[in-house]
C-alpha positions in Angstrom: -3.5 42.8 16.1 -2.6 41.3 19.9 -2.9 38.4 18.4 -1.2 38.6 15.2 1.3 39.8 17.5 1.3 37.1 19.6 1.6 34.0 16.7 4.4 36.1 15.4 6.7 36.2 18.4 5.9 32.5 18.7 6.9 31.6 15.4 10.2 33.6 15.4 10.6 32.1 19.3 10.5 28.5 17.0 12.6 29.6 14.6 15.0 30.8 16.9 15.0 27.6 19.3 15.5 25.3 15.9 18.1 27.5 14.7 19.9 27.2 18.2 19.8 23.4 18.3 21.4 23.2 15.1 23.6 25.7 15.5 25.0 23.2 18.7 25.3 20.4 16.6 22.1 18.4 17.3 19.2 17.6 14.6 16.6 15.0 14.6 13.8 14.4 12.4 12.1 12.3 9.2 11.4 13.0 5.8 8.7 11.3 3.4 8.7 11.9 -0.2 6.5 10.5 -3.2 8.6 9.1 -6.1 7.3 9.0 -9.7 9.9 7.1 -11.4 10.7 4.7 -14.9 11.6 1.6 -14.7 14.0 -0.4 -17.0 15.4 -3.5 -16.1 15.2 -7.5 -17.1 15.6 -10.6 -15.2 16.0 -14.2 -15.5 16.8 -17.4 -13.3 19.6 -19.6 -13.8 17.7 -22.8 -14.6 19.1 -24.4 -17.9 17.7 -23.4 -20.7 15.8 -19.9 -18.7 15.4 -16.8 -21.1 16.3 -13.3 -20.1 13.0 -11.1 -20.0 12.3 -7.4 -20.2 10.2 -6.4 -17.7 8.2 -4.0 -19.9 8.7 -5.4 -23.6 8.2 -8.6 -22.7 5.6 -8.6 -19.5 4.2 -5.2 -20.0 5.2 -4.2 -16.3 3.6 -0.6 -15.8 5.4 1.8 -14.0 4.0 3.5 -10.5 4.9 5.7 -8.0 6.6 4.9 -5.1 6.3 6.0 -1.5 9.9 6.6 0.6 10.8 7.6 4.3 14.0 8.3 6.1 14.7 9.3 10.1 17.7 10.8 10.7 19.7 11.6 13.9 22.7 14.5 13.8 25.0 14.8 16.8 27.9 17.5 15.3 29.4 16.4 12.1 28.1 12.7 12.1 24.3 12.2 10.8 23.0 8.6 11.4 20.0 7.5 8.9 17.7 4.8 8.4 15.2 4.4 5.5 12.5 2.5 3.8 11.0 1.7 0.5 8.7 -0.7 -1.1 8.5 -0.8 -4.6 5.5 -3.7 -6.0 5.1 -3.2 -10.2 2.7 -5.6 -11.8 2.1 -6.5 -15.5 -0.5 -9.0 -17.2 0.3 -9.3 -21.5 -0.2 -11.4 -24.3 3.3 -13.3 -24.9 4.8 -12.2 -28.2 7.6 -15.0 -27.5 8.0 -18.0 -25.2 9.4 -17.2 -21.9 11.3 -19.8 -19.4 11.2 -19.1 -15.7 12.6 -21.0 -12.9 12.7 -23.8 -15.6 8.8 -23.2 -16.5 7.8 -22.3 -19.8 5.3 -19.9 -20.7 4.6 -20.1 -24.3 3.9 -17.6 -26.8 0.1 -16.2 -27.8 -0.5 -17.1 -23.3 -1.8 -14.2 -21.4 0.8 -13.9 -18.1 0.1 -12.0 -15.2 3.5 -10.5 -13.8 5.0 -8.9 -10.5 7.9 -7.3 -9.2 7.9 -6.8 -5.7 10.7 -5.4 -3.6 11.8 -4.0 -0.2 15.0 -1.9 0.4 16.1 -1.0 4.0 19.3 1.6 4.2 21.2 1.4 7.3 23.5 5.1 6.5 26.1 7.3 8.7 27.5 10.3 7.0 30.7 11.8 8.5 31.0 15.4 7.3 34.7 16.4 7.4 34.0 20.2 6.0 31.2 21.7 7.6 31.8 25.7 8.2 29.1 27.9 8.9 29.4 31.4 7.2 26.6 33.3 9.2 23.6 33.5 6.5 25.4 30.9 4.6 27.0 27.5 4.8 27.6 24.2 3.5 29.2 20.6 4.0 30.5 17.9 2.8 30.8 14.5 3.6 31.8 10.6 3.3 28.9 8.0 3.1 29.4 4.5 5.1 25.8 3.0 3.8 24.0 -0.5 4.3 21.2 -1.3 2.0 19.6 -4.4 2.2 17.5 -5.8 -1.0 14.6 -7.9 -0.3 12.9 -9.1 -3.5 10.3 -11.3 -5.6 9.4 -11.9 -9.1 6.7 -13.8 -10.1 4.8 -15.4 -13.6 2.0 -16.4 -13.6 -0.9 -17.8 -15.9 -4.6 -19.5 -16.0 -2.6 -23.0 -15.6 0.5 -22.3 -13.3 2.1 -20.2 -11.4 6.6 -19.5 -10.8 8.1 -17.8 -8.0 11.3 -16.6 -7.2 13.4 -14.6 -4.4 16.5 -12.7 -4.1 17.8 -11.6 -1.1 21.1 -9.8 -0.1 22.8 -7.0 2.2 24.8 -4.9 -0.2 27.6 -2.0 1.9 28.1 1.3 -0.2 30.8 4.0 0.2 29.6 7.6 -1.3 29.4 10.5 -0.4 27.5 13.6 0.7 27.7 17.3 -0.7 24.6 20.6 0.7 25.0 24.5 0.7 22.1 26.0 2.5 21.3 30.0 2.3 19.7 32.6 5.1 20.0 30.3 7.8 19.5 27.0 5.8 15.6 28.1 4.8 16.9 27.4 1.3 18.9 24.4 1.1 20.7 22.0 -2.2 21.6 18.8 -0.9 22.8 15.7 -3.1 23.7 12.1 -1.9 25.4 9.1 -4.3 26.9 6.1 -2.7 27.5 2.7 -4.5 29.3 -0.3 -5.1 30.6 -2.9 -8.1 32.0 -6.3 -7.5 32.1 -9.7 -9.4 29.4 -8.0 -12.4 27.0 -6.8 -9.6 26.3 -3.1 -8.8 24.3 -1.0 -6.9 24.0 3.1 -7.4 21.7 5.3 -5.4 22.1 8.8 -6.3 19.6 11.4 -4.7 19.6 15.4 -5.3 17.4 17.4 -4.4 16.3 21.3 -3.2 14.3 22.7 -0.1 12.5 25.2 1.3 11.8 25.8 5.1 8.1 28.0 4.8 7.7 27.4 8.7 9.9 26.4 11.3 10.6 22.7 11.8 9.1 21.8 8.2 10.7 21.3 5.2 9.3 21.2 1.7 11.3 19.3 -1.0 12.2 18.5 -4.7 14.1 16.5 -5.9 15.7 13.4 -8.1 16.5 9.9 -7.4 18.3 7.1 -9.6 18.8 3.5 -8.5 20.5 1.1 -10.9 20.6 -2.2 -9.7 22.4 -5.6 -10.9 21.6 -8.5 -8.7 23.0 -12.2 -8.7 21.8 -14.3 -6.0 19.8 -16.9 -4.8 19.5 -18.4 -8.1 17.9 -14.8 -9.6 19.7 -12.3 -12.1 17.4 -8.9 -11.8 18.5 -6.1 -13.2 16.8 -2.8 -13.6 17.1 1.3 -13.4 14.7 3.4 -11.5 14.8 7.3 -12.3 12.5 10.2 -11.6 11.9 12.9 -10.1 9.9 13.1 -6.2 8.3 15.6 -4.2 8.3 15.3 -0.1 8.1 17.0 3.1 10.4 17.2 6.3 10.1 17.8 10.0 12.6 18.1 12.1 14.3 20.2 15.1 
């Protein structure tokens, strides 16, 4: 009993001390989440005479699941974040059709072996111009300023030869931010969507998602993510849509 006693009065003591230091405004921590998403999308080079290819129809690209991370820093209303994801989705299929990349072609009835490979690195500050606290109950809401830079490589290849091509580019967002939390934020709804359109590009990120705090300082969450991406540069048009749901974890005081 002492010391049932003794780890209860230490948890509440946590509880307490995190509920304090976000009570004055100051929050630090990192989530991780695993995504299990479906991917659509197509790309093509703009070498005369490429074709536009579906990633699945044509290559047979599989879909995976993809690992994700974030650290964040709060100081009052402002919330600085920087995350990470690497996405890699490989294929290998028969060609139904004959496929030009990068000015190569790939000719129908030839076993390819295909990739998608991507890094994205979001550089984000969140400025929450409502953010009242209601005793057991509060919410926020807030303007997104976000950076997300695009880092990415398709390849073809087959027994006889092998294409390759990049894409790179920094692509600024403007969203915005929307939680409500419940009994001291233990419970918590929390959705982000940022994005931008410009000369037939876009870029939407849209993440919602619900949490539980079961012990101080950790967070257990579900949620949903979409990314729908349209990408000219560097001699690559890729376009796809990721959507799924994810389940992660959060620590933080």
């Amino acid at each position: 009993m002492r010391r049932y006693l003794q780890v209860v009065t230490a948890a509440g003591f946590l509880l307490l001390a995190g509920s304090a230091l976000a009570a004055s405004g100051f929050e630090v921590g990192a989530r991780g989440a695993y995504w299990f998403p479906k991917l659509t999308g197509s790309a093509q080079t703009n070498e005369t005479g490429d074709t536009r290819f579906d990633f699945k129809d044509t290559l047979g690209v599989d879909d995976e699941n993809i690992p994700f991370g974030e650290a964040f820093l709060r100081l009052g209303s402002t919330t600085l974040r920087v995350g990470y994801m690497q996405l890699a989705f490989d294929g290998e299929k028969e060609l139904t059709q004959t496929v030009v990349f990068n000015g190569t072609p790939y000719f129908a009835s030839e076993n390819v072996i295909s990739s998608l490979d991507m890094k994205m690195l979001d550089g984000e500050v969140q400025f929450d111009f409502l953010r009242p606290d209601a005793g057991v109950a509060g919410f926020n809401l807030g303007l997104l300023l976000k950076v997300k830079y695009v880092d990415g490589q398709v390849e073809l290849r087959s027994t006889t030869q092998t294409e390759t091509k990049d894409f790179k580019a920094p692509i600024p967002m403007l969203g915005a931010a929307a939680g409500v939390g419940f009994i001291k934020d233990v419970i918590r709804v929390d959705a982000r969507a940022s994005g931008i359109a410009y000369s037939g590009n876009h870029l939407y990120d849209v993440d919602a998602y619900a949490s539980f705090a079961p012990l101080p300082f950790v967070r257990i969450q579900g949620g949903y993510r979409h990314i729908d991406l349209k990408i000219d540069e560097d001699g690559t048009l890729a376009s796809f849509k990721l959507s799924g749901p994810y389940l992660g974890a959060q620590l933080s005081f």
